[in-house]
N, C-alpha and C positions, 0 to 999 in steps of 0.2 A: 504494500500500500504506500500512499504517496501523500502528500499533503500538496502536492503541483497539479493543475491541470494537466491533459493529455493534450488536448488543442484547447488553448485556452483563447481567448478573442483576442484580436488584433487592438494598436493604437487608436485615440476616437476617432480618427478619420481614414483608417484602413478601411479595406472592401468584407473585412471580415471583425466589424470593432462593435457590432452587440453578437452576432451566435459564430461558431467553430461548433457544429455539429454532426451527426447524423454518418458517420464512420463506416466507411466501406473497403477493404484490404481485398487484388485483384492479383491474381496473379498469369502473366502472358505465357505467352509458350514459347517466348526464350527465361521464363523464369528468373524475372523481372518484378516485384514486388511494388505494388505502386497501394498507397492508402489515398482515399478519396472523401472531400468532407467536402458539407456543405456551410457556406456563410452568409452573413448582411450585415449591413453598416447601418440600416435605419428600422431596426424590432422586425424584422419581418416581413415590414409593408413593400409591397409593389416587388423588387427586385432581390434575388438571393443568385446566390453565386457559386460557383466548384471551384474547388480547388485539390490538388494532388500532390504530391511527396513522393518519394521518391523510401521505398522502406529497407533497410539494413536491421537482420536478425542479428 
């Protein structure tokens, strides 16, 4: 256990500065690990956003 966020939200005016959520871990078939989450900068309303990483076990 952690006392750190896992994606924690961005700076207030990042694309991702109220949510970092909703976690998706993909793996391609060159065996490639990419995690996927989604964001927004204003609670939710109108626009949210993707974002990926790039994951190291």
């Amino acid at each position: 256990m952690s006392d750190r966020l896992f994606l924690p939200c961005g700076a207030p005016d990042d694309w991702n500065a109220s949510e970092s959520g909703h976690p998706a871990v993909f793996e391609d078939d060159n065996g490639r690990v990419q995690l996927f989450f989604q964001g927004n900068r204003n609670r939710g309303h109108l626009v949210r956003l993707m974002g990926a990483a790039g994951v190291v076990w």
